[in-house]
N, C-alpha and C positions, 0 to 999 in steps of 0.2 A: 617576498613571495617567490615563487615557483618563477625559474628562468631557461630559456632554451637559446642556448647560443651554436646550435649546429649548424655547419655551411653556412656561417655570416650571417643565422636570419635570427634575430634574439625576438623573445616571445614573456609578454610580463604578465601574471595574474593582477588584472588591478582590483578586483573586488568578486570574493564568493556569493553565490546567493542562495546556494545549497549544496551540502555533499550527497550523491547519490549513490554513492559506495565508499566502502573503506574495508583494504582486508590488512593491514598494516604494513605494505609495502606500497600502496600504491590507492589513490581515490582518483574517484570520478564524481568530476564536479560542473557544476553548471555555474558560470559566473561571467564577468566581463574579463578579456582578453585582448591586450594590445599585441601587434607584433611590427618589429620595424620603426618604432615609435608613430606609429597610425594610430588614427582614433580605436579606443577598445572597443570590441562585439562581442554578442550575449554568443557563449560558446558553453559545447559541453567536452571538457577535456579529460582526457587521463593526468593525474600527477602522479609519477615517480619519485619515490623516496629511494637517495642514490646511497653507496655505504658511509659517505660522508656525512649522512647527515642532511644533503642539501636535498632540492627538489629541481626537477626536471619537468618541462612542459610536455609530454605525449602525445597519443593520438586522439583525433576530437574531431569537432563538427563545428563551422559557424554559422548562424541561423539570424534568418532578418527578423524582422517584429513579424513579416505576414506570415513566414512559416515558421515561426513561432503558434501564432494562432491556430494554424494549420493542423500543427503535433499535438494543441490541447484539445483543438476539436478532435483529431483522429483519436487522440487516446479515450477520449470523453466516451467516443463510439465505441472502441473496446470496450470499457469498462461494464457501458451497459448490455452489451453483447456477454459477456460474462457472467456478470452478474442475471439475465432472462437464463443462461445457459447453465448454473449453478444446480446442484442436486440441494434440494432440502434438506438441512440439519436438523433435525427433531430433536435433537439434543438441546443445538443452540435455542429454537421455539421454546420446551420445556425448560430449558437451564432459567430461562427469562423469569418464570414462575415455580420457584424451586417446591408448593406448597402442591402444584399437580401433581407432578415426579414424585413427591412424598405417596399422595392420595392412589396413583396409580401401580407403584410397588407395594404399597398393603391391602392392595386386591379391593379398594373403594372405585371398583369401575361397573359397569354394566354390562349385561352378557356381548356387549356391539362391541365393547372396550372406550368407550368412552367415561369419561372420569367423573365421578359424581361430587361436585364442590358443594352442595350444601347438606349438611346430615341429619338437619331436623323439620321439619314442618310439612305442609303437603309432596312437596316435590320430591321430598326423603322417602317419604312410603310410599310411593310411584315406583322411585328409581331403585330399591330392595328389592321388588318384583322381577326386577332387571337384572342384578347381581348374578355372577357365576357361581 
């Protein structure tokens, strides 16, 4: 694994738990990290890929269980912050039911623009009166 022996302080990857990048020089990774032969922490570190070949321990973060917690709750919050904050895809809505998109490009809508999904029976000759 990935080793950092700068200024005497060696730094061991003992176990990945995800990679959260990779541009092929270099990932960022969250995993457990000893340094100084201490017990390992859940860190998220840079690894550098050196021209040897080898890797190199980087720059990173070490994070307890509680702020751990902390980052999943804060990101949790973004996420649904985002996501409230998102513009509507009509596309992705339609894409879901590709038989609307069909019905609504060959002018099967109402003068409102709303889509007419059934074409035969009472609601059919309702929604005709309706057509463009």
């Amino acid at each position: 694994m990935a080793k950092n022996n700068k200024d005497s302080v060696t730094g061991e990857v003992k176990e990945v738990f995800g990679v959260l990048s990779d541009n092929g020089t270099a990932r960022k990774i969250f995993g457990m990290v000893a340094w100084n032969d201490r017990p390992a922490k859940a860190e998220i570190r840079t690894i550098v890929k050196k021209q040897d070949g080898s890797e190199m321990i980087g720059k990173g973060i070490a994070l307890s269980d509680e702020e751990l917690e902390a980052l999943v709750t804060a990101y949790k919050k973004k996420k649904k912050h985002d996501d409230a904050n998102k513009p509507v895809d009509f596309n992705d809505i339609f894409g879901a039911a590709p038989d609307i998109v069909n019905k609504r490009e060959h002018g099967q809508v109402t003068k409102d623009g709303f889509v007419v999904l059934q074409e035969t029976g009472e609601l059919a000759e309702k929604a005709k009166k309706y057509k463009k």
